[in-house]
C-alpha positions as CSV (number, residue, x, y, z in Angstrom):
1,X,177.6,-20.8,122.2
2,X,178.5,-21.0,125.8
3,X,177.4,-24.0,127.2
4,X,174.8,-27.4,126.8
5,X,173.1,-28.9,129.8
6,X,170.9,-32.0,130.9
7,X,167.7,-31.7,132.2
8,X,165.7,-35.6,133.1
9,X,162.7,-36.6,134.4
10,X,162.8,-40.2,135.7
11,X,160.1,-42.8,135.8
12,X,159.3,-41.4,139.3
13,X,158.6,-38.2,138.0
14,X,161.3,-36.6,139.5
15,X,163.4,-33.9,137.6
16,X,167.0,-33.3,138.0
17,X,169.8,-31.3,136.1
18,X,172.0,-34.1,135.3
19,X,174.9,-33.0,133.4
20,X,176.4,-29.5,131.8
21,X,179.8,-28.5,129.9
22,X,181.8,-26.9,130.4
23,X,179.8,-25.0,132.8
24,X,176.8,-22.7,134.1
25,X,176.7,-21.1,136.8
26,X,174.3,-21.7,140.1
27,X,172.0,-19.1,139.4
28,X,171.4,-19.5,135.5
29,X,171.1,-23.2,136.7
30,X,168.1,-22.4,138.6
31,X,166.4,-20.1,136.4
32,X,166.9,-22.7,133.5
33,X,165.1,-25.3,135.6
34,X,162.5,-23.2,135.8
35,X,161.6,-22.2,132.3
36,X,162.1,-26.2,132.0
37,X,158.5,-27.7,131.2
38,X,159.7,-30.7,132.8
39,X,159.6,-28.9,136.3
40,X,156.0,-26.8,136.3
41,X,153.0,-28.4,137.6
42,X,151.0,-28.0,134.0
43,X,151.1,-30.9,132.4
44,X,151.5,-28.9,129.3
45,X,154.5,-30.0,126.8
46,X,156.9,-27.7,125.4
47,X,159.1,-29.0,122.2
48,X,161.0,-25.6,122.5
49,X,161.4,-22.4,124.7
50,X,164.0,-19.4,125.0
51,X,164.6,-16.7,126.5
52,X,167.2,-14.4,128.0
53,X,168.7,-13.4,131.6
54,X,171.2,-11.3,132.2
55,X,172.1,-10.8,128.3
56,X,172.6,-14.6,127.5
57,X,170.1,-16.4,125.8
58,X,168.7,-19.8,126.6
59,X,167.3,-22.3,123.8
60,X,165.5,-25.4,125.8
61,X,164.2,-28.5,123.8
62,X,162.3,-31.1,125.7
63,X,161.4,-34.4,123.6
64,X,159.8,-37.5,125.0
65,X,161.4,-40.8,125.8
66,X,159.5,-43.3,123.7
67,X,160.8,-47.0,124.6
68,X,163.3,-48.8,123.7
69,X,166.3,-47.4,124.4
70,X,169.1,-46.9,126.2
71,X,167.4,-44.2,128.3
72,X,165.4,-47.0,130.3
73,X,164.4,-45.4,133.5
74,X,164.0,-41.9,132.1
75,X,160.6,-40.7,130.1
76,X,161.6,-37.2,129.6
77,X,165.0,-34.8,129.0
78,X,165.6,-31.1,128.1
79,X,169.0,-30.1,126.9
80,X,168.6,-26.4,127.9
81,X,171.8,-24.5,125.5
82,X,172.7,-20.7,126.3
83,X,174.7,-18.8,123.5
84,X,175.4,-14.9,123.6
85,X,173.2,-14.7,119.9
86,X,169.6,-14.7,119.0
87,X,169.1,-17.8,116.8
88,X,166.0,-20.0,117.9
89,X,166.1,-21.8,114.5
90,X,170.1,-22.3,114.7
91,X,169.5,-23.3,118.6
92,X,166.8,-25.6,118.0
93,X,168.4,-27.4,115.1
94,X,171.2,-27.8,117.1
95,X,169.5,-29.4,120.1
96,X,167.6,-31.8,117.6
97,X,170.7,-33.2,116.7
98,X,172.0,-33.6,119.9
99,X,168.7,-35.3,121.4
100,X,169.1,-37.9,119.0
101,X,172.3,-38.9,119.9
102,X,171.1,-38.8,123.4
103,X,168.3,-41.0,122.6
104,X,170.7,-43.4,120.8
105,X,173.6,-43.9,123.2
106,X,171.9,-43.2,126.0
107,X,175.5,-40.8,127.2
108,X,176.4,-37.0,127.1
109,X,179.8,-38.2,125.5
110,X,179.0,-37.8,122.6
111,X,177.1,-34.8,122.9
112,X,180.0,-33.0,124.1
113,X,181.7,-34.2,121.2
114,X,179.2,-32.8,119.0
115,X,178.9,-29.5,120.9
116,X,182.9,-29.2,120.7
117,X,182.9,-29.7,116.9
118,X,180.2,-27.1,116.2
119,X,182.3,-24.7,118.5
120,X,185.8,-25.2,116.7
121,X,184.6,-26.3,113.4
122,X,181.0,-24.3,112.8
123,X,179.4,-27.9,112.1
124,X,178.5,-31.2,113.4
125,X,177.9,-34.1,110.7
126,X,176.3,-37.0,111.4
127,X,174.9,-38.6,108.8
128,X,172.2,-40.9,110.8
129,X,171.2,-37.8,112.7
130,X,171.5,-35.0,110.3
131,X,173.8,-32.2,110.1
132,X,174.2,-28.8,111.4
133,X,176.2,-25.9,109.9
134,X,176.4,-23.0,111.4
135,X,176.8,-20.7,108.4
136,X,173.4,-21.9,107.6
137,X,171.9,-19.6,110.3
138,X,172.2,-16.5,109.6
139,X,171.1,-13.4,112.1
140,X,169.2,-11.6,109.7
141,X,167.1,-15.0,108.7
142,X,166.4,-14.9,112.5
143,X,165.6,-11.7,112.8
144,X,162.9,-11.8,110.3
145,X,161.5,-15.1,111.1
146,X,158.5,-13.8,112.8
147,X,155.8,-12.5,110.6
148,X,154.7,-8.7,111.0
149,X,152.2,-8.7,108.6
150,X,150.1,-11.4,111.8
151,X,151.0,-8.5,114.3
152,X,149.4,-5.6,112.1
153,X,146.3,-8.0,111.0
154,X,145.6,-8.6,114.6
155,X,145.9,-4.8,115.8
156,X,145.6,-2.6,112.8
157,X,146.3,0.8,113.4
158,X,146.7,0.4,117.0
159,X,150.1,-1.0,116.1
160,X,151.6,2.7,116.0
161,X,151.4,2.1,119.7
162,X,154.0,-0.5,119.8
163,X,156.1,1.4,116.9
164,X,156.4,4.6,119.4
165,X,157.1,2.6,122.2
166,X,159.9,1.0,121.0
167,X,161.3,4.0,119.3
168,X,160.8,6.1,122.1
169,X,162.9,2.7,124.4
170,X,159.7,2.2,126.4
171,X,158.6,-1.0,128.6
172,X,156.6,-2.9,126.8
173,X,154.6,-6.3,128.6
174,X,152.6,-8.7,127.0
175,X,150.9,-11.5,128.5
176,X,149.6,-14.5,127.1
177,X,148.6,-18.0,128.8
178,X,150.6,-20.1,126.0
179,X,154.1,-19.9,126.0
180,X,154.3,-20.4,122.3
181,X,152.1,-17.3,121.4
182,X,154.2,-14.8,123.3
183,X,157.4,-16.0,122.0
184,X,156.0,-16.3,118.3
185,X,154.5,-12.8,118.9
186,X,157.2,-11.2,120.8
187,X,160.2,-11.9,118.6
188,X,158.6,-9.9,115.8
189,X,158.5,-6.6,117.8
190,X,162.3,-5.1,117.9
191,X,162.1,-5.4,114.3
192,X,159.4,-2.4,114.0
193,X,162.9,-0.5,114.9
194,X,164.9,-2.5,112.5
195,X,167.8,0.6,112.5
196,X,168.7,-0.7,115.3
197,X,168.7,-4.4,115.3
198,X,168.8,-4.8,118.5
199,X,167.1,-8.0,119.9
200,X,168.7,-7.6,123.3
201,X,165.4,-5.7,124.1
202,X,163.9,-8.9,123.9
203,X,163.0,-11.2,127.3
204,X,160.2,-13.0,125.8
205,X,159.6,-15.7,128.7
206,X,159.7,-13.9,132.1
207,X,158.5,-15.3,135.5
208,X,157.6,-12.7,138.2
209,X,160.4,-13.9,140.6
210,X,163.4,-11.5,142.2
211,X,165.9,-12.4,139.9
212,X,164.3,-11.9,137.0
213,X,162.3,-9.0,137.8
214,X,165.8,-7.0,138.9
215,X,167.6,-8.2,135.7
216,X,164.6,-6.7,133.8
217,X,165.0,-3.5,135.4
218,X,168.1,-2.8,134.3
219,X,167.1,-2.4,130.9
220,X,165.8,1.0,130.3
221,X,163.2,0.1,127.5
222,X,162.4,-3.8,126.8
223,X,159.1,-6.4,125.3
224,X,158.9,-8.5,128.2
225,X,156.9,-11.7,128.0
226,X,154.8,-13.2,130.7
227,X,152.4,-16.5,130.6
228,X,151.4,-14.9,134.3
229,X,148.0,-13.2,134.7
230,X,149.4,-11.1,137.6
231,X,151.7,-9.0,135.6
232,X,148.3,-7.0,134.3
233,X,148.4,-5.6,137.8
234,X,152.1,-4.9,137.7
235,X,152.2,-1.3,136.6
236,X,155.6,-0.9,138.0
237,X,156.7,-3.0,135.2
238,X,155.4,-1.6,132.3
239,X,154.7,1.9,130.1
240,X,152.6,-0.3,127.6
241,X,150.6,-3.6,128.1
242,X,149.2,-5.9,124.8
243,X,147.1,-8.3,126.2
244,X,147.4,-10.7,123.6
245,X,143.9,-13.0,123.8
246,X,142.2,-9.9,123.9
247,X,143.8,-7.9,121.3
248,X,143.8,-4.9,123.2
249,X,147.4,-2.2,124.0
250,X,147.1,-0.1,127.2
251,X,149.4,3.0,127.8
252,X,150.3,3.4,131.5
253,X,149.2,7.0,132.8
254,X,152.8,7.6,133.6
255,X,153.7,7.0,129.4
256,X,150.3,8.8,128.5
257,X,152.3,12.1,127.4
258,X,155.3,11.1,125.7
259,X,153.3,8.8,123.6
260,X,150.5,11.5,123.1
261,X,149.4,10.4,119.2
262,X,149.3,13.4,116.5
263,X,149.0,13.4,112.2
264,X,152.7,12.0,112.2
265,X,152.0,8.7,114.2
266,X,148.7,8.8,111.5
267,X,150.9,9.1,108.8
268,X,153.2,6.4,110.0
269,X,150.5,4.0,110.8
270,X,148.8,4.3,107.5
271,X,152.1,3.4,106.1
272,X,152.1,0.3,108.1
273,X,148.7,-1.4,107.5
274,X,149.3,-0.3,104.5
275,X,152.2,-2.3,103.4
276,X,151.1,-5.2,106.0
277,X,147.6,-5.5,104.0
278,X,149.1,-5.8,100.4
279,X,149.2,-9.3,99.6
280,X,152.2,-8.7,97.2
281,X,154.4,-7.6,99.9
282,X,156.4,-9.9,102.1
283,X,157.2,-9.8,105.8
284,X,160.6,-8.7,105.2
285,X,159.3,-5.9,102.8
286,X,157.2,-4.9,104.8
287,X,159.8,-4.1,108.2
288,X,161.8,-2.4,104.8
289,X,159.0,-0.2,104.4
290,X,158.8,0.8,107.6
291,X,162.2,1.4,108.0
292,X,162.5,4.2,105.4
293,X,159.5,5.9,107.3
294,X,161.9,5.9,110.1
295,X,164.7,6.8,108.3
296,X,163.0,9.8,107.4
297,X,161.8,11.0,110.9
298,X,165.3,10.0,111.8
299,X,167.0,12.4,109.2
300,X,164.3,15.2,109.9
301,X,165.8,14.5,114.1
302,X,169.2,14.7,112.7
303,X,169.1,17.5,110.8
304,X,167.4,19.1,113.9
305,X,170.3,18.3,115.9
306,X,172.8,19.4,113.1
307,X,171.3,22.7,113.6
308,X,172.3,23.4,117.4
309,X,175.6,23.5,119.6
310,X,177.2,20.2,120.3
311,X,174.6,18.3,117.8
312,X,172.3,18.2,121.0
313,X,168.6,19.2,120.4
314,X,166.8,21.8,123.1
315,X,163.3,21.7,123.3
316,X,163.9,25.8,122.1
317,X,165.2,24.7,119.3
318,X,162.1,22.5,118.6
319,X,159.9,25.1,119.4
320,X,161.3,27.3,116.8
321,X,159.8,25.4,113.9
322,X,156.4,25.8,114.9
323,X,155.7,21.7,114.6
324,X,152.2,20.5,115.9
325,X,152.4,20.0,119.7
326,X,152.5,16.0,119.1
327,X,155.1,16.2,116.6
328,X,157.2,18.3,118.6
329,X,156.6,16.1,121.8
330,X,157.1,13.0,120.2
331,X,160.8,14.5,118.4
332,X,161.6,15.7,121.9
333,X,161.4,11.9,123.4
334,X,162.4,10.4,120.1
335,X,165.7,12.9,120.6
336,X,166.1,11.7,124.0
337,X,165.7,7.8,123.4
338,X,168.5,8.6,120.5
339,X,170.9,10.5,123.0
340,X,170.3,13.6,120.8
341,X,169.2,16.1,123.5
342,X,170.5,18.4,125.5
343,X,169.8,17.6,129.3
C-alpha cells in the first residue's frame, strides 16, 4: 500500500478531497477525483472502482451516508487507496473496514490507525467492524478472480483474437458504457498469457484526457478500458477494439498483418472453447489449459532460437523450415514480442 485518502460530498452537493496519509501527490490527486463517482455529472453510483496510472493502482469505494451519525452534513465519501499490487478483493475489503470506522467516529484518526496497523502488522482487527488480514489475499486468487469461461461464451472462437494480441504485446481497447462491465471483463484478459503474469498491462478505467492518454502510451502493448464512446474513433490508440455491448473485436488495418490468422490460431482456438464449454472444467483450469498450448508454441520459438547465433531468431532462419506463411508470420512477431529476434 502506499497511501488512503478522503473523498466527501456535502449536503450542498459539493465534493472535496478532504484528507490523505501520508501523502499523494497533486497529479494522482486529480486524476483520483476524477475516477471518483462522487464528482461526474451521472447520477450513477459506484460501490467500487480501480484502476491504474503511471504503474500504481487505485482501489476507490464510495458508500452512502445514511443518517444518524456522526457524519451530519455529509451524504456521501470515497476513500480512494493506491497500492503498487493488483488486489481489488484485498483493496476493497480493506476500504469496507475503514468506511465503517468512518461512519462510526465520524474522524480519519482512526483510520490512519487502521491503515498503519495493516502496513506494519499485515492485519487490522476490529471486532465490531470485521477484520482484515493480508495473507488472506493472495495474488494468484486475484489474478483468477475473473471468469474466462464468460469471455469465451460471449465471443467463441473470435477469442483467438484477443489471445494473439496479447501474446504478440498489442493495444488492445475496449469500450463499454458501465464501468462495472469493463473492469469485470477486462481483468480477465492478461491471464490468456498467464506465463507471464503480468497485470501491469492492465488500465481498465481510462478517461480520454492528456495525462492519461501519455501514461498509456508508454506502454508498448496494454487492455485499456474506456466507458467513452469516442475512443471507437481513436485509432491512434488501439491495434484491436472489443466493443463489448456489441460482442464484436476489430483489428486496426495497421495490426491486420501481424495478426494474419492461419491452422495454428485454429488449433489454439479450438483448444480454448473447448476447455471454456466443458462444464467440468473450472475457470482456473481452463487459463491452465491454455497455458500448456502456449507453453508449447513457446518451446517450438525456443528451440527455434536455440538453433541460431546469439539465441536470436532471423526471419531466414524461419524460412528454412518451410512453416505455413501464418505460422511463420505469427513466430516472427511472437519472437519479437518475446525479445527473441534478431533486429
Amino acid at each position: 500500500m502506499l497511501s488512503v485518502g478522503l473523498i466527501e460530498k456535502d449536503v450542498n452537493g459539493d465534493t472535496l478531497w478532504v484528507w490523505c496519509y501520508p501523502s499523494i501527490s497533486p497529479e494522482l490527486r486529480d486524476l483520483l477525483l476524477s475516477k471518483c463517482c462522487l464528482t461526474q455529472d451521472s447520477r450513477d453510483f459506484h460501490t467500487l472502482v480501480f484502476g491504474q496510472f503511471s504503474r500504481t493502482w487505485y482501489y476507490i469505494t464510495t458508500v452512502e451516508v445514511q443518517e444518524p451519525t456522526a457524519l451530519n452534513k455529509v451524504t456521501h465519501f470515497s476513500i480512494a487507496v493506491t497500492a503498487k499490487d493488483f488486489n481489488p478483493e484485498k483493496y476493497a475489503a480493506l476500504s469496507g473496514i475503514l468506511c465503517r470506522m468512518y461512519i462510526k467516529h465520524g474522524s480519519p484518526v482512526k483510520m490512519m490507525e487502521a491503515y498503519i496497523t495493516v502496513l506494519t502488522k499485515g492485519i487490522c482487527q476490529n471486532d465490531e467492524n470485521g477484520s482484515f488480514l493480508i495473507k488472506d489475499y493472495d495474488v494468484r486468487k486475484a489474478y483468477l478472480a475473473g471468469s474466462i469461461k464468460d469471455v469465451v461464451s460471449q465471443f467463441g472462437m473470435e477469442t483467438i483474437i484477443l489471445y494473439t494480441a496479447l501474446m504478440l504485446k498489442k493495444r488492445i481497447v475496449v469500450h463499454h458504457p458501465r464501468i462495472e462491465a469493463l473492469l469485470e471483463f477486462t481483468r480477465v484478459l492478461p491471464a490468456l498469457t498467464w506465463h507471464r503474469k503480468d497485470w501491469y498491462i492492465l488500465h481498465p478505467y481510462v478517461h480520454l484526457t492528456d495525462a492519461e492518454l501519455e501514461d498509456l502510451k508508454k506502454c508498448p502493448g496494454y487492455i485499456a478500458g474506456f466507458v467513452d464512446p469516442e475512443v471507437s474513433n481513436r485509432s491512434d490508440l488501439f491495434d484491436v477494439f472489443v466493443s463489448l455491448p456489441d460482442s464484436v473485436i476489430t483489428v486496426s488495418q495497421g495490426a491486420k498483418e501481424a495478426m494474419t490468422m492461419g491452422k495454428l490460431h485454429k488449433d489454439i482456438a479450438q483448444v480454448i472453447v473447448q476447455s471454456a464449454e466443458d462444464a467440468e472444467r473450472s475457470d482456473s483450469q481452463v487459463i491452465k489449459d491454455i497455458s500448456i498450448k502456449t507453453k508449447e508454441v513457446l518451446t517450438n520459438l525456443f528451440a527455434l532460437a536455440d538453433e541460431c547465433e546469439d539465441s536470436k531468431i532471423t526471419l531466414e532462419v524461419l524460412k528454412q523450415h518451410h512453416f505455413p506463411p501464418a505460422t511463420e508470420n505469427f513466430l516472427f512477431h511472437l519472437a519479437a514480442a518475446e525479445q527473441l529476434l534478431r533486429i
